[in-house]
C-alpha positions in Angstrom: 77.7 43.7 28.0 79.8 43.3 25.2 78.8 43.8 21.7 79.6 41.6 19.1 82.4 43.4 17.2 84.0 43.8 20.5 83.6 39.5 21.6 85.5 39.5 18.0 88.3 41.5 19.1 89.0 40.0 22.5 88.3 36.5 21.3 90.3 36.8 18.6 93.4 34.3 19.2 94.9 31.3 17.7 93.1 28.0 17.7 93.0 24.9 15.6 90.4 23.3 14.3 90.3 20.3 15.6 89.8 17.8 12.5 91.9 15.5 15.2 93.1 15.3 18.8 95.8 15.5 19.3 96.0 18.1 16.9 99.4 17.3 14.2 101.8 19.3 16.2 101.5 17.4 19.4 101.6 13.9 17.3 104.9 12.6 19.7 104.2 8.3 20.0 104.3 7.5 16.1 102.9 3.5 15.9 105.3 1.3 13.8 104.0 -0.3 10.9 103.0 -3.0 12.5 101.0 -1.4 15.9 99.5 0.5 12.6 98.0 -2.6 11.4 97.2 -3.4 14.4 95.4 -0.7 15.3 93.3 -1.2 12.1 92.2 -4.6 12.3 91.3 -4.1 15.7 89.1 -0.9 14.7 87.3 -3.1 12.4 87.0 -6.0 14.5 83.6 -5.0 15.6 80.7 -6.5 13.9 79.2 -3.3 11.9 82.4 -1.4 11.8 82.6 1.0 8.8 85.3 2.1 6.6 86.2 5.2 4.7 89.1 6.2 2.2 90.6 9.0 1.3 92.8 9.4 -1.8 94.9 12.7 -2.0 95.5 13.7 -6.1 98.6 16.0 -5.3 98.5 17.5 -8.9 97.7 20.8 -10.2 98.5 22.4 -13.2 98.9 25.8 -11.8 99.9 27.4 -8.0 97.2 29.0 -6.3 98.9 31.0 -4.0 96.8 30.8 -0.8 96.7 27.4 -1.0 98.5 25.6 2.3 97.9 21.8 1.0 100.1 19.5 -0.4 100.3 19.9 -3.7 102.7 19.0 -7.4 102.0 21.9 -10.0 103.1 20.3 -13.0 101.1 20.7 -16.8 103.0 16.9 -17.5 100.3 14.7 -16.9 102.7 11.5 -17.5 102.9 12.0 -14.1 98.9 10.7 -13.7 99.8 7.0 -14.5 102.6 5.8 -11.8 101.2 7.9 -9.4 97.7 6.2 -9.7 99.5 2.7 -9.9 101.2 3.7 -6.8 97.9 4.3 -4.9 96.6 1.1 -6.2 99.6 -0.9 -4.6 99.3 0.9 -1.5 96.0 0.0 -0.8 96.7 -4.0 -1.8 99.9 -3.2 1.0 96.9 -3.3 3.1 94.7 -5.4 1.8 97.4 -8.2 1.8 97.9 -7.7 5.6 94.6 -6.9 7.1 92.9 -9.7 7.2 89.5 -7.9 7.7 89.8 -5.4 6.0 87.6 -6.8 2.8 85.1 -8.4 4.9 84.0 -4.6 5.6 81.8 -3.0 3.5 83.6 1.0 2.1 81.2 3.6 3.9 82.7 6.8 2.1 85.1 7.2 -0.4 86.7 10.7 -1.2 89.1 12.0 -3.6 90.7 15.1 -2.6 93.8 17.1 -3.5 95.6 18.9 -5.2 93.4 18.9 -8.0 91.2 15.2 -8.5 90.1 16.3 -12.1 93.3 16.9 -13.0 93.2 12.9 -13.8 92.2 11.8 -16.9 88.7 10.3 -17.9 90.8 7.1 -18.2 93.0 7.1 -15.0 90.4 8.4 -13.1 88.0 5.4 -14.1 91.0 3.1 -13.6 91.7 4.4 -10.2 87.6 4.4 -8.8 87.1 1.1 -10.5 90.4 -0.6 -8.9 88.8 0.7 -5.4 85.5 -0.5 -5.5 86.6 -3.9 -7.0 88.7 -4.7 -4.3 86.6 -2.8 -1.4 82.8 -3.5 -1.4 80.6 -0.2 -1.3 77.3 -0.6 0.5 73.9 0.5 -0.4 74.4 3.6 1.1 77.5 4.4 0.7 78.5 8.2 0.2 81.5 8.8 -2.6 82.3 12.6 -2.9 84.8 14.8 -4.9 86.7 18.2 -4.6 87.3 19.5 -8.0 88.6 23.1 -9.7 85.8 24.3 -12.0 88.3 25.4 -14.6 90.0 22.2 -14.7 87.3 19.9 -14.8 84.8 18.4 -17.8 81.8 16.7 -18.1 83.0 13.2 -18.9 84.6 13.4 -15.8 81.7 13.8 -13.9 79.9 11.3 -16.1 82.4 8.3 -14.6 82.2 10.0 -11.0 78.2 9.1 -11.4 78.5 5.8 -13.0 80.5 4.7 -9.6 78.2 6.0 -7.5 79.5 9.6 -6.7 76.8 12.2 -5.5 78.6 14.7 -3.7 80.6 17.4 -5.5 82.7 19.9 -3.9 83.9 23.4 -5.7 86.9 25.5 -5.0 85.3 28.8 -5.7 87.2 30.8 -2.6 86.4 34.1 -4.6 84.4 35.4 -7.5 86.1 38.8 -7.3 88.5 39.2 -10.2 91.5 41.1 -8.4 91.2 38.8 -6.1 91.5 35.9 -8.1 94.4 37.8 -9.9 96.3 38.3 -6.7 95.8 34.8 -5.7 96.3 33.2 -9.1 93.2 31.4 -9.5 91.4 33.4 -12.6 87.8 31.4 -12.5 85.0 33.3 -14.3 81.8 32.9 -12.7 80.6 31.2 -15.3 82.9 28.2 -15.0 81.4 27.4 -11.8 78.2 28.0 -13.1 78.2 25.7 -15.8 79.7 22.6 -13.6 77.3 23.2 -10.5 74.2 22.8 -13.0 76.5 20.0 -14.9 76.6 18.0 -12.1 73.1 18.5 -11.2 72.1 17.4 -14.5 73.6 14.3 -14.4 72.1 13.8 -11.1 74.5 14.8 -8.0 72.4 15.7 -4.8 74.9 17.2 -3.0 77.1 20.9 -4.4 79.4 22.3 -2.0 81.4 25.4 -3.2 84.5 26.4 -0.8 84.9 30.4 0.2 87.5 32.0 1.8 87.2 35.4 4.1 90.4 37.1 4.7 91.9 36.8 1.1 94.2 39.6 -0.2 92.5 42.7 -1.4 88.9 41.6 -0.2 86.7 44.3 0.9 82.8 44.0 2.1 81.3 45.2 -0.9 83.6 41.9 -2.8 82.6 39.8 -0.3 78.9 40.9 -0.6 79.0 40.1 -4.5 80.7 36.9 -4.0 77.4 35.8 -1.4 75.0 37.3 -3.7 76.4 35.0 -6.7 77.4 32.2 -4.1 73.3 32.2 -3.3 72.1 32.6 -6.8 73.5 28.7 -7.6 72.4 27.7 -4.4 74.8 25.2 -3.1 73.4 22.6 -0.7 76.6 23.0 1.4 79.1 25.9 2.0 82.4 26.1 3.7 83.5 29.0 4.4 86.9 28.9 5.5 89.4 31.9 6.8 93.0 32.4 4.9 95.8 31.0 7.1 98.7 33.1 6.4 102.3 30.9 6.6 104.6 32.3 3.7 107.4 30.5 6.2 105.6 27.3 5.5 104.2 27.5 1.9 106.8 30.1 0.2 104.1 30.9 -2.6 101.6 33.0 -0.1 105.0 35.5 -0.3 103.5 35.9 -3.7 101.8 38.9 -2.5 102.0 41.1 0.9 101.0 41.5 4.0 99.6 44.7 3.2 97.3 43.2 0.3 95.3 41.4 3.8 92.7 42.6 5.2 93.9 43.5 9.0 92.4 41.9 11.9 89.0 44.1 12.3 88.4 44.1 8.8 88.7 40.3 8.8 86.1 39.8 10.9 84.1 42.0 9.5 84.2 40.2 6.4 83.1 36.8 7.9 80.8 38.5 10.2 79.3 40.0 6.9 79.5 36.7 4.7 77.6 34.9 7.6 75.1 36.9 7.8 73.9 36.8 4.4 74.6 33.2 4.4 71.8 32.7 7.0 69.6 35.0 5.4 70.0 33.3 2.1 68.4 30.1 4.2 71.7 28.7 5.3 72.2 27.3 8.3 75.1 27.4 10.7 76.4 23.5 10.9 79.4 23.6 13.1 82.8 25.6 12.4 83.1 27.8 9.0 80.4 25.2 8.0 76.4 26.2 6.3 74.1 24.1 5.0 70.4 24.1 3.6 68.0 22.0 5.4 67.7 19.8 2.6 71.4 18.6 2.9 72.3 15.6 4.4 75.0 17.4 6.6 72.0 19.6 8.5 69.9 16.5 8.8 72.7 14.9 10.4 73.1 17.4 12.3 69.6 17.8 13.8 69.5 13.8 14.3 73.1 14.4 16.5 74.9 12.0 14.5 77.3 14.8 12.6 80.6 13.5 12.7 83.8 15.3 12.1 87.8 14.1 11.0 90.4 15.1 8.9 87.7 15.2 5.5 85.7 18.0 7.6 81.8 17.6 8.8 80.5 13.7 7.7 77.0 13.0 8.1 78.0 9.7 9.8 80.6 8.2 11.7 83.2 5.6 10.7 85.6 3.6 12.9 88.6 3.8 10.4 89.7 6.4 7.8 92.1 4.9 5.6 94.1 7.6 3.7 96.0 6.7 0.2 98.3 8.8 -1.3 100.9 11.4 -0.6 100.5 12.8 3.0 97.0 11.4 3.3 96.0 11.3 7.0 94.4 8.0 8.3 92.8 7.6 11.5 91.4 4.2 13.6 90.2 4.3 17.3 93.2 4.8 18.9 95.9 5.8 16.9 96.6 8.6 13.8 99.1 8.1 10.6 100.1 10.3 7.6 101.9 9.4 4.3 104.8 10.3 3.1 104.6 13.9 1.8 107.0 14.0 -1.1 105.4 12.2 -4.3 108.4 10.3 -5.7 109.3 9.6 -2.2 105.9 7.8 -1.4 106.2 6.0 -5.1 109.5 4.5 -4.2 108.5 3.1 -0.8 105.2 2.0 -1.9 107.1 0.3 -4.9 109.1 -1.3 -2.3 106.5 -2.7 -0.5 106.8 -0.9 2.1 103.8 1.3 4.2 104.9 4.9 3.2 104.6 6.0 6.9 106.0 9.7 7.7 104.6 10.5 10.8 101.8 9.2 13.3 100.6 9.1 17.0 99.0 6.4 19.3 96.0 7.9 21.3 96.4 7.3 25.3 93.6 6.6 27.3 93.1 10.9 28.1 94.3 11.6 24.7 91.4 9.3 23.4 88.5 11.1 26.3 89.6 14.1 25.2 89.0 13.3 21.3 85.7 12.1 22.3 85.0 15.4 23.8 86.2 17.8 21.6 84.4 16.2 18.6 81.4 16.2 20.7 81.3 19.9 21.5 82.5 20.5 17.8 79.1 18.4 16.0 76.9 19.0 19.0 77.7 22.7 20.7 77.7 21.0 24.0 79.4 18.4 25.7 79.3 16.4 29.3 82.4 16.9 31.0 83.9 14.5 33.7 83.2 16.0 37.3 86.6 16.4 38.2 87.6 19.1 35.4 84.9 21.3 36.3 86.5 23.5 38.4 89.6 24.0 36.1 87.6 24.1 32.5 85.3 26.7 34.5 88.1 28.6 35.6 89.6 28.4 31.9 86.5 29.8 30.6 85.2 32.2 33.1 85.3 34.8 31.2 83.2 33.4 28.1 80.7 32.3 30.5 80.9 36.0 31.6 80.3 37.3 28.3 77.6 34.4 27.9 79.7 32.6 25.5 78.7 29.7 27.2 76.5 27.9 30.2 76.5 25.1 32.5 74.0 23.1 33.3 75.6 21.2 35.9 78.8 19.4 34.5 77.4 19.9 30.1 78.8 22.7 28.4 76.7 24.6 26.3 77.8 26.7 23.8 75.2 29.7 22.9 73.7 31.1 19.9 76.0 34.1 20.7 79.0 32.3 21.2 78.9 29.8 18.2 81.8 31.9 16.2 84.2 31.0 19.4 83.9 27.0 19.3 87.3 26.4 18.7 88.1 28.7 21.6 86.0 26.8 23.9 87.9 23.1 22.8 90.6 24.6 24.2 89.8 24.2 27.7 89.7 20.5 26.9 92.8 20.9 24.9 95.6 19.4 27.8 98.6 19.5 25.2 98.0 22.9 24.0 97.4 24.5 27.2 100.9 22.6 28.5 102.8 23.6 25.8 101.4 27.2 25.6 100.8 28.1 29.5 100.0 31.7 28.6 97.1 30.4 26.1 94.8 31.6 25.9 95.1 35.0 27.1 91.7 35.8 28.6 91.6 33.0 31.1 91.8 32.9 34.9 93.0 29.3 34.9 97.1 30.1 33.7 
């Protein structure tokens, strides 16, 4: 039987993971604007139906250069004010013609980015308070916040509580210093300190810090001290994510080499190493790249089986439609997917115009929307009920894993076991139809193709 390190090694191929199906580069039926609004109104037709937005905040003041988002580095924070208006009018585009849309109450609101803090205590007030005016949070609604430790100040987090914000999420990545010099993101330790007992102060129950294995330079002894100071603040959540190299996509990772990254082995090695001292620190394994302490909402979601996951990450509840505002935000109903415009002045000139800021999109058929189901089932749950008549091929696509007990049947339910919980997005493959026709030699241990 195989040992770990080894599973690593032959498992170790390219897979997404799966914050939507079909996964971006498959998106091929974009929905005009008006099947868009459609598909909206009809998501929140049903009595009960819940709502979430997401705002994307572009801005930061300086590149970090393993970051693959869409960002605006810029220090000229005139920029702050049309950009908020902008987001502001967009969301009255919708408000003006979806007719239900304010008869639901707002579920979850997040800001992400790009850098949220890099608002101002004033635009940032102005920009909350113009969303909850027009949208109605409910009793328990959830509001959270990715921010940069160096960027961000207590008055900020002082109107994030006053509206109801009690999640707060912290790009840490690394607490190495060469590695935060190679990847241009210099943040003391004692910066992230001093805003993860900030916030708690004021009252936020829920600190999430954001690692990355893989970065240039690491080494096990780095990522051993980052843990051991990761676990001395105690976060209730961590993601730990692994670098995604594209320097043909994001021209700043060319910044430094490939030889400054850790090779393959030495990779996994590092997450191997980080999750193991996660989970003896008392963390526990919620889904992909995801840890949590049982006093977080996400694990108690997760034991309950109502974790839900979408283009924000792990939620500990579900929503029917995701509404995203801003550049490239992502938005997602039932049955179909839409993303903003990605360049800022671009998406401030159409919004100006009155105009949805559509760039690209999808509408979900009816296998396109079983196969969603599925996935996000297998990816909140470990295990999923397949339909009887894809037994034969998924089994044949993952013969192997069930080989290396990977995985299990029990009659037509997947289960995905302790062992095999690093390979989940390997296993949503075999339910993956687009990827598999697209890529017939993927992936490259199966019997199936």
């Amino acid at each position: 039987m195989l040992e770990r390190k080894e599973l690593l090694k032959k498992y170790d191929i390219p897979a997404p993971r799966y914050t939507s199906y079909p996964t971006v580069p498959y998106w091929t039926d974009m929905p005009s604007d008006e099947e868009w609004i459609r598909s909206i109104e009809k998501s929140l037709a049903k009595e009960n139906s819940s709502l979430a937005i997401y705002v994307h905040i572009p801005f930061c003041e300086t590149l970090c250069t393993f970051c693959g988002c869409n960002t605006s580095i810029t220090k000229n924070h005139s920029v702050e004010e049309p950009y908020v208006e902008s987001v502001i009018k967009e969301l009255d585009l919708y408000i003006a013609r979806i007719s239900n849309l304010k008869d639901r109450s707002l579920d979850e609101l997040h800001l992400g980015g790009g850098t949220p803090t890099y608002l101002s205590e004033k635009h940032l007030e102005y920009l909350i308070a113009n969303i909850t005016g027009k949208l109605s949070p409910n009793a328990n609604a959830e509001f959270s916040i990715e921010v940069d430790p160096r960027r961000t100040r207590k008055s900020q987090l002082e109107i994030l509580y006053k509206y109801g914000f009690r999640r707060i999420s912290l790009g840490v990545q690394d607490f190495d210093a060469e590695v935060q010099r190679l990847v241009n993101r210099i943040q003391p330790f004692e910066n992230t300190e001093s805003i993860t007992e900030t916030a708690r102060e004021l009252g936020f129950t829920s600190v999430n810090f954001d690692l990355i294995y893989g970065l240039p330079k690491q080494t096990i002894a780095s990522m051993e001290k980052t843990i051991e100071l990761t676990l001395s603040l105690r976060p209730d959540r961590i993601a730990f994510y692994s670098y995604a190299h594209v320097p043909w996509i994001k021209a700043s990772q060319r910044l430094f080499t490939e030889e400054d990254l850790p090779k393959s082995e030495e990779k996994r090695e590092l997450y191997e190493r980080g999750r193991k001292l996660l989970e003896a620190g008392g963390y526990e394994e919620i889904g992909m790249d995801h840890f949590a302490l049982k006093t977080d909402s996400l694990w108690k979601a997760s034991k309950a089986g109502i974790l839900h996951r979408n283009f924000m990450g792990y939620s500990s509840h579900k929503t029917d439609v995701l509404l995203g505002l801003g550049t490239s935000s992502i938005s997602e109903t039932s049955d179909s997917f839409h993303q903003n415009e990605k360049l800022e002045t671009k998406y401030r000139r159409i919004v100006n115009q009155g105009i949805i800021p559509s760039f690209r999109g999808h509408k979900l058929n009816d296998s396109d929307q079983k196969r969603r189901q599925l996935i996000l089932t297998l990816m909140t749950t470990w295990e999923v009920e397949i339909p009887k008549s894809w037994k034969e091929d998924v089994g044949n696509y993952l013969h192997e894993m069930e080989s290396d007990r990977l995985i299990e049947w029990a009659e037509n339910k997947i289960k995905i076991t302790e062992k095999g919980r690093p390979f989940l997005r390997i296993v949503c493959t075999a339910l993956d139809e687009k990827l598999r026709n697209s890529q017939p030699n993927f992936p490259i241990f199966s019997k199936a193709i």
